[in-house]
N, C-alpha and C positions, 0 to 999 in steps of 0.2 A: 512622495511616493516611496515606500520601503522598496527596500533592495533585497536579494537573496543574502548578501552578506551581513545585511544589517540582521535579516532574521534569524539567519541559522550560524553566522559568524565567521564563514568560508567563503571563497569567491568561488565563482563556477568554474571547475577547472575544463581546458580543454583538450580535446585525444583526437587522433587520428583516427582513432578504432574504436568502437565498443569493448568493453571489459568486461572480463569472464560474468557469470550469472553472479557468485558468490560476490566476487570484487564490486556489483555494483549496486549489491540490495540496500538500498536505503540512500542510493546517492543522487544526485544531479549533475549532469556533465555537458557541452557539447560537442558532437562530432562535427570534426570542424571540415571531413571529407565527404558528408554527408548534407553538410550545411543545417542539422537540427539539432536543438535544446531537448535533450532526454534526460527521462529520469527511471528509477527502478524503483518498485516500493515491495515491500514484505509481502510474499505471498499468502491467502488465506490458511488460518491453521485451525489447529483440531478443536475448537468450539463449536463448529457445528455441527460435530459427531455426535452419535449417540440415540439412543432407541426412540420407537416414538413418545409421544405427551399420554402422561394414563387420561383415561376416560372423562373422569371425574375432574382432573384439571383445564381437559381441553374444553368441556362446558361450563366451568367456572361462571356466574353469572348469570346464568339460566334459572327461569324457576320451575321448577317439579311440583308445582301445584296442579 
């Protein structure tokens, strides 16, 4: 069975606390006052912005016959 350190090459470290938002984007920890294995991941970014699909693309595949 892989391990966390085998994959990402770091042991889980453990806190007492949770870490600020910033301090724990992208990490895995566990709170060992808590008793649980957490992790933070990147929050969704701006690719989903943006106006709607023009017309013509959003029926793509359609026929006009």
């Amino acid at each position: 069975m892989a391990t966390y350190k085998g994959i990402k090459g770091v042991k889980v470290v453990t806190k007492a606390t949770d870490p600020t938002a910033s301090e724990a984007e992208g990490t895995v920890w566990y709170n060992s006052t808590g008793d649980a294995l957490k992790y933070a991941i990147q929050g969704a970014g701006a690719w989903a912005s943006g106006g709607n699909m023009s017309t013509l693309r959003a029926q793509d595949g359609m026929s006009n016959a």
